[in-house]
C-alpha positions as CSV (number, residue, x, y, z in Angstrom):
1,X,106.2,153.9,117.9
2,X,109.2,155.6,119.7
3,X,109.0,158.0,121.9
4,X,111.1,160.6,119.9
5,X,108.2,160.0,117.3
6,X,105.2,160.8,119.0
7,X,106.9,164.0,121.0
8,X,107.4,165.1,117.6
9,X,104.3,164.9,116.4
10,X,102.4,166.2,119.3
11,X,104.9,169.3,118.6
12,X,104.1,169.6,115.0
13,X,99.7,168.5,116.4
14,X,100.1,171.7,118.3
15,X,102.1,174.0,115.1
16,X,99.7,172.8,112.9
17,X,96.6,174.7,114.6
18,X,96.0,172.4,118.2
19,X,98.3,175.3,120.3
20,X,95.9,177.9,119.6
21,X,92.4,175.8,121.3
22,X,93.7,177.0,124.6
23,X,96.0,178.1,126.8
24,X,99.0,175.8,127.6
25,X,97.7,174.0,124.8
26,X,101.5,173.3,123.4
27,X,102.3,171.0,126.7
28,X,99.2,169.3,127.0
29,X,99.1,168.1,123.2
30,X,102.6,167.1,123.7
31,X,102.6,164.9,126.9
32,X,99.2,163.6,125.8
33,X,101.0,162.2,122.6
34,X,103.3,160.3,125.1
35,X,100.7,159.9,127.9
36,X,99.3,156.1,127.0
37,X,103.1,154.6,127.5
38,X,102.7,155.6,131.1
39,X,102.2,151.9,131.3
40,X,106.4,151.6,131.2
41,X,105.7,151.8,135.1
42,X,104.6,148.1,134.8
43,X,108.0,147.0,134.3
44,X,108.9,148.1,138.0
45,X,106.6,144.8,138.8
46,X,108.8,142.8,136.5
47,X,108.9,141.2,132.9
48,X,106.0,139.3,132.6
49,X,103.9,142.7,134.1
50,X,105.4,145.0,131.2
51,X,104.4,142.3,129.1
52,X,100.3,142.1,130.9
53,X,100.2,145.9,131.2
54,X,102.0,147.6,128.2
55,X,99.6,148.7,125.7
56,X,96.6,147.9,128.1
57,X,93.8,150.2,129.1
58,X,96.2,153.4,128.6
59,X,96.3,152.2,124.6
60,X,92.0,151.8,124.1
61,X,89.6,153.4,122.9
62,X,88.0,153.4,126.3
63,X,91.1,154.5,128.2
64,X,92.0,157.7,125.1
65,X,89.0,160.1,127.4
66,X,90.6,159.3,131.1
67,X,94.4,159.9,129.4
68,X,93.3,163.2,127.8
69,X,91.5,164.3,131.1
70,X,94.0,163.3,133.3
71,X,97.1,165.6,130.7
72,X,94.8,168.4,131.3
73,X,94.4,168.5,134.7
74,X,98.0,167.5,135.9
75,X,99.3,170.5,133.0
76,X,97.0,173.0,134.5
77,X,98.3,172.2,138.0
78,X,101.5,172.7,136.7
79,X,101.4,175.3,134.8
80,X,98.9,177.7,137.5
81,X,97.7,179.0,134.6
82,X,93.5,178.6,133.7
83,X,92.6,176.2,130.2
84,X,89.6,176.4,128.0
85,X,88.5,173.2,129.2
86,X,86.9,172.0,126.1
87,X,89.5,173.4,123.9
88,X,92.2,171.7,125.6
89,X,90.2,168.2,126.1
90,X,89.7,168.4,122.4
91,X,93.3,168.7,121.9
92,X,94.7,166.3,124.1
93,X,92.1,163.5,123.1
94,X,93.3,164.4,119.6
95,X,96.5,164.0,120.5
96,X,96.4,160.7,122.5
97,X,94.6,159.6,119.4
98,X,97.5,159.9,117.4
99,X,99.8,158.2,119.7
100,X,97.3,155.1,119.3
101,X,97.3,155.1,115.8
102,X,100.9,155.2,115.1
103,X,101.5,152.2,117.2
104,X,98.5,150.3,115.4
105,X,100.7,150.8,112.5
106,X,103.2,148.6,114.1
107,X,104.2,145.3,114.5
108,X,103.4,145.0,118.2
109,X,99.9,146.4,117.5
110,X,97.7,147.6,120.3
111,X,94.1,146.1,122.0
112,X,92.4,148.9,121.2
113,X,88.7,146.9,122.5
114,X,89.7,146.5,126.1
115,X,88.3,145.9,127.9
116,X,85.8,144.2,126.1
117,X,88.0,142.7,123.9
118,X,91.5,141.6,124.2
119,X,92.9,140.8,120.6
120,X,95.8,142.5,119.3
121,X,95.5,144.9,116.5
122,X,97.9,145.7,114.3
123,X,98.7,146.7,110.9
124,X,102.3,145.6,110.4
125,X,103.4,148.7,107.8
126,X,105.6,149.9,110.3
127,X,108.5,149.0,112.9
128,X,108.5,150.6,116.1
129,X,111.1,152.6,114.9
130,X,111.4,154.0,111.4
131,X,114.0,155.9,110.1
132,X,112.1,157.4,107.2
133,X,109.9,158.9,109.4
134,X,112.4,159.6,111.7
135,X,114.2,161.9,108.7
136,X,111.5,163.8,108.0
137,X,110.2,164.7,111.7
138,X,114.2,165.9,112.2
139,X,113.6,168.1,109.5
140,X,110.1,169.4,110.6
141,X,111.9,170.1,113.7
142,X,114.7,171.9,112.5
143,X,113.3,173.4,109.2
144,X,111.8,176.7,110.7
145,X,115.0,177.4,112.5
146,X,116.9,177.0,109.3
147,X,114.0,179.5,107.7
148,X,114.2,181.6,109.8
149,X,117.7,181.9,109.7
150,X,117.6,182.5,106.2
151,X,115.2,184.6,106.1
152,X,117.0,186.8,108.9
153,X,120.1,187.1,105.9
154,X,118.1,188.0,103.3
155,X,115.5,190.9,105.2
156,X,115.2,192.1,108.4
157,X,111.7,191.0,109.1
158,X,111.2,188.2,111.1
159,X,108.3,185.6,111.5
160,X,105.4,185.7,113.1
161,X,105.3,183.8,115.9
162,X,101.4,182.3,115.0
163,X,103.5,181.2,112.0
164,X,106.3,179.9,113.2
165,X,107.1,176.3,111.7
166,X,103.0,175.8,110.5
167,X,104.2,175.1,107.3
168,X,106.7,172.5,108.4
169,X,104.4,170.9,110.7
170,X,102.0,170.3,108.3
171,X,104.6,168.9,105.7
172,X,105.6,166.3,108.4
173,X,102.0,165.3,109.6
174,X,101.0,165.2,105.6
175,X,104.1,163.4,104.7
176,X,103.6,160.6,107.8
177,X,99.9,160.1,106.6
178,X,101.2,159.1,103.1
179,X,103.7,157.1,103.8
180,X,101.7,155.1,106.2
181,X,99.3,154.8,103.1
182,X,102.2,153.7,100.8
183,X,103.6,151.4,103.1
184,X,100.5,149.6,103.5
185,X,100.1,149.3,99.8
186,X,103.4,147.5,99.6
187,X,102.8,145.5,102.5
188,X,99.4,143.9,101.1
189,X,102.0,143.0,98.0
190,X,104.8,141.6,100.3
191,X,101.7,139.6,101.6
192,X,100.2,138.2,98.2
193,X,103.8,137.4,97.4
194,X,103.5,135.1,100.7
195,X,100.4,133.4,100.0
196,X,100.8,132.8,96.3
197,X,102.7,129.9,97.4
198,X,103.5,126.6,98.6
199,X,106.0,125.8,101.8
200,X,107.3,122.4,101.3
201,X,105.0,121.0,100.2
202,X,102.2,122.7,102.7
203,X,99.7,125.5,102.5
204,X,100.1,128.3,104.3
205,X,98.1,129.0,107.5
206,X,98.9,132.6,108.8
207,X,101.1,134.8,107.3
208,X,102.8,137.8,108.6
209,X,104.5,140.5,106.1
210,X,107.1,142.6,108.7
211,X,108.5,146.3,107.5
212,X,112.4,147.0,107.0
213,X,113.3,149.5,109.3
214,X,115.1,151.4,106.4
215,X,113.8,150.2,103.0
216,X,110.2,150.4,102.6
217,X,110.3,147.3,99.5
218,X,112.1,145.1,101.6
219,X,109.7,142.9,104.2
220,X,110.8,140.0,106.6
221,X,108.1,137.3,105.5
222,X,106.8,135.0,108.0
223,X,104.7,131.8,107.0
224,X,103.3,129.5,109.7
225,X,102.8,125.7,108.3
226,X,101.1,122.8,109.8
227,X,104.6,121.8,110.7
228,X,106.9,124.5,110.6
229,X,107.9,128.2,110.6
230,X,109.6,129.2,107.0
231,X,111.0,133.1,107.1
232,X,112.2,134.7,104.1
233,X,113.0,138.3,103.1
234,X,111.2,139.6,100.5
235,X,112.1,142.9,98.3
236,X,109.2,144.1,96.2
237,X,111.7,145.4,93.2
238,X,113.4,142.3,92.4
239,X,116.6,142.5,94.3
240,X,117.6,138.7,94.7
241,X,118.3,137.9,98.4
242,X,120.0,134.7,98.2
243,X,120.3,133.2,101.3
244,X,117.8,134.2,103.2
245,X,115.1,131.5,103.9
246,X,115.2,129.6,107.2
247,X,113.0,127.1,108.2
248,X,112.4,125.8,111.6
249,X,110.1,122.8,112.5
250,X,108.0,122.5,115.1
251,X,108.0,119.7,118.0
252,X,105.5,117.0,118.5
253,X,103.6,116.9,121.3
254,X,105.1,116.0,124.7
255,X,103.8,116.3,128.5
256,X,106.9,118.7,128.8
257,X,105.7,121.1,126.9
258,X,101.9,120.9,128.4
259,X,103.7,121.3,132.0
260,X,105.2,124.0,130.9
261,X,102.0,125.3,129.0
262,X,100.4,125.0,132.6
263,X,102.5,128.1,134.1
264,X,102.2,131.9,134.7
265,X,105.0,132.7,132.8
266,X,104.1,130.6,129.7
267,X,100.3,131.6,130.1
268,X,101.1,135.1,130.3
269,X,103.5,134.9,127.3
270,X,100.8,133.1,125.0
271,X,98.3,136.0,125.7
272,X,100.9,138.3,124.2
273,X,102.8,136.2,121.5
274,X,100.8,135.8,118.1
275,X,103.3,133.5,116.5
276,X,104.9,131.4,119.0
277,X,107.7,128.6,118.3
278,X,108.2,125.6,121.2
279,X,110.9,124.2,121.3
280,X,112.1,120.8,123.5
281,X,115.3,120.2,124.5
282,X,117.0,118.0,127.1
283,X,119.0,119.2,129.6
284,X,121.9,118.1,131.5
285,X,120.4,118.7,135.2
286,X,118.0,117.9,136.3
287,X,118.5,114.1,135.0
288,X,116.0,113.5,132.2
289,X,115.1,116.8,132.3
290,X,113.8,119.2,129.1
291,X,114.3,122.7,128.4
292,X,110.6,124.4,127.1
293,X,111.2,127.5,124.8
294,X,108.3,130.1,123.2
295,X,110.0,132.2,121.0
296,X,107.6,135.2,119.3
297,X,108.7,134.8,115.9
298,X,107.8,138.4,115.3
299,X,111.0,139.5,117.0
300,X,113.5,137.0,116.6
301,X,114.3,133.5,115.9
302,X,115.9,130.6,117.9
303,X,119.1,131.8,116.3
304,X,119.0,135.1,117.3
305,X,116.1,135.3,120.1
306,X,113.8,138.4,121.1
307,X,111.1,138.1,123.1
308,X,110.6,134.5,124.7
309,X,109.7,132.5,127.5
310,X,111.9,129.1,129.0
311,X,111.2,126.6,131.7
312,X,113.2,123.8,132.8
313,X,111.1,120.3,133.3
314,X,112.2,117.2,135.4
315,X,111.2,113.6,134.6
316,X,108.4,114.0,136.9
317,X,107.1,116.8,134.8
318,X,107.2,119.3,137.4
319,X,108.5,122.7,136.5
320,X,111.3,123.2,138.2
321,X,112.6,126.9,136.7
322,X,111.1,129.4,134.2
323,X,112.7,132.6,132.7
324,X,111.2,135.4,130.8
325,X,113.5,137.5,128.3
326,X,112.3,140.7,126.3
327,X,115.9,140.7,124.5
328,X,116.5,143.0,121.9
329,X,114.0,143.8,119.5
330,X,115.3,143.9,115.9
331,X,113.2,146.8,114.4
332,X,112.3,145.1,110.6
């Protein structure tokens, strides 16, 4: 998830019962619900590094201990002030936990086995930005002001500090659990709907279900064939959505492609991609030459590209150039 998303929670975390464990506890279970994307210093060593190193160690079960340590320590320096050391770990491994599992919820997913293991996990009930979730974490933010300031009209008591915004918190952290739930509910339908199916003519082999970034019924279907890629958008309460079906084939075979297949760039991007697209082109220079794309179907299409991967082949089959692109990402 966003970065807005998991500040907030670690905000409501600590309202909810995690600021009282020990002192400074309020900083440490915030930062420590950012602390695993740390690994957005990888991008200072280029594309292809984010790529390697985002969601790595700092996103594992393994890695959640060191990253709730390390909050701790660098917050108590900080701050000058002494922790309950136990109190605080708790909270901050808590804390980091929560950043990991709202990005398995997503479509990038996480490898939370590393090192040990370095599949991708991911749920796909969620975009990396929701706006559902984003409503209801603005108004867990702002509802005890607006309480307060009501309550300020109507007596002149005030609340109690200890108090102030528990309810809210828990209303948000409640509210995200549930949703979570209900979006994977509809997702597993969005996915039967997929499957039920033939694609012309062909069986499906993997299938991907991808969340609107606004309406929970609507899902971006993605079917991979023996032959081709077919997306679709699907909406669960029986909106027609003419239009909407694409289809792109893929290419047969060619020593361009396994040149290409051969490099750093495109070895690194296959580690990463779970539903890649080649496509062979020619070019107009070099003479003879192709043009070798990976697109990640997850975040784009050839018509509109996300994250991919190019490299430009001469008729000797050596590669010649390659380019990396994160592009936009399209939240579903």
């Amino acid at each position: 998830m966003d970065n807005l998303t998991h500040t907030a929670i670690g905000l409501f975390l600590s309202r909810a019962g995690l600021g009282r464990w020990s002192p400074l506890a309020t900083p440490i279970v915030i930062l420590a619900a950012n602390a695993p994307d740390i690994d957005v210093l990888s991008a200072a060593g280029g594309g292809l590094n984010y790529l390697h190193y985002h969601r790595h160690l700092t996103h594992s079960l393994v890695g959640m201990p060191i990253m709730a340590l390390t909050v701790v320590l660098v917050v108590k320096l900080i701050g000058r002030k002494p922790v309950h050391w136990l109190g605080a770990f708790c909270a901050a491994l808590i804390a980091v936990a929560s950043h990991l599992a709202l990005d398995w919820t997503n479509v990038y997913g996480i490898r939370l086995l590393l090192p040990f293991s370095s599949q991708w996990q991911r749920l796909d009930v969620t975009g990396v930005v929701d706006l559902w979730i984003w409503g209801v974490l603005l108004l867990g933010v702002l509802g005890p002001f607006l309480a307060r300031l009501v309550g300020s009209e109507i007596s002149s008591g005030s609340v109690k500090p200890a108090h102030h915004g528990r309810g809210f918190a828990w209303f948000a952290l409640l509210f995200v659990l549930l949703y979570d739930c209900g979006r994977g509910v509809l997702h597993a339908r969005a996915f039967t709907a997929l499957s039920s199916r033939l694609y012309q003519d062909s069986p499906p082999l993997r299938i991907a279900a991808l969340p609107d970034a606004a309406n929970p019924w609507r899902w971006y279907g993605l079917v991979e064939t023996s032959g081709a890629y077919t997306t679709e958008t699907i909406d669960l309460i029986g909106t027609a959505l003419p239009g909407r079906n694409l289809v792109f084939q893929k290419p047969e075979a060619s020593p361009a492609l396994d040149a290409a297949a051969r490099t750093t760039a495109f070895s690194e991007f296959l580690r990463f991609s779970q539903f890649p697209l080649w496509r062979v082109s020619p070019v107009p220079s070099p003479e003879n030459g192709r043009l070798v794309e990976v697109f990640d179907m997850r975040f784009g299409t050839p018509i509109a590209p996300g994250f991919m991967v190019s490299a430009v082949v001469d008729s000797g089959l050596h590669v010649v150039q390659t380019g990396f692109q994160l592009g936009r990402f399209r939240p579903r």
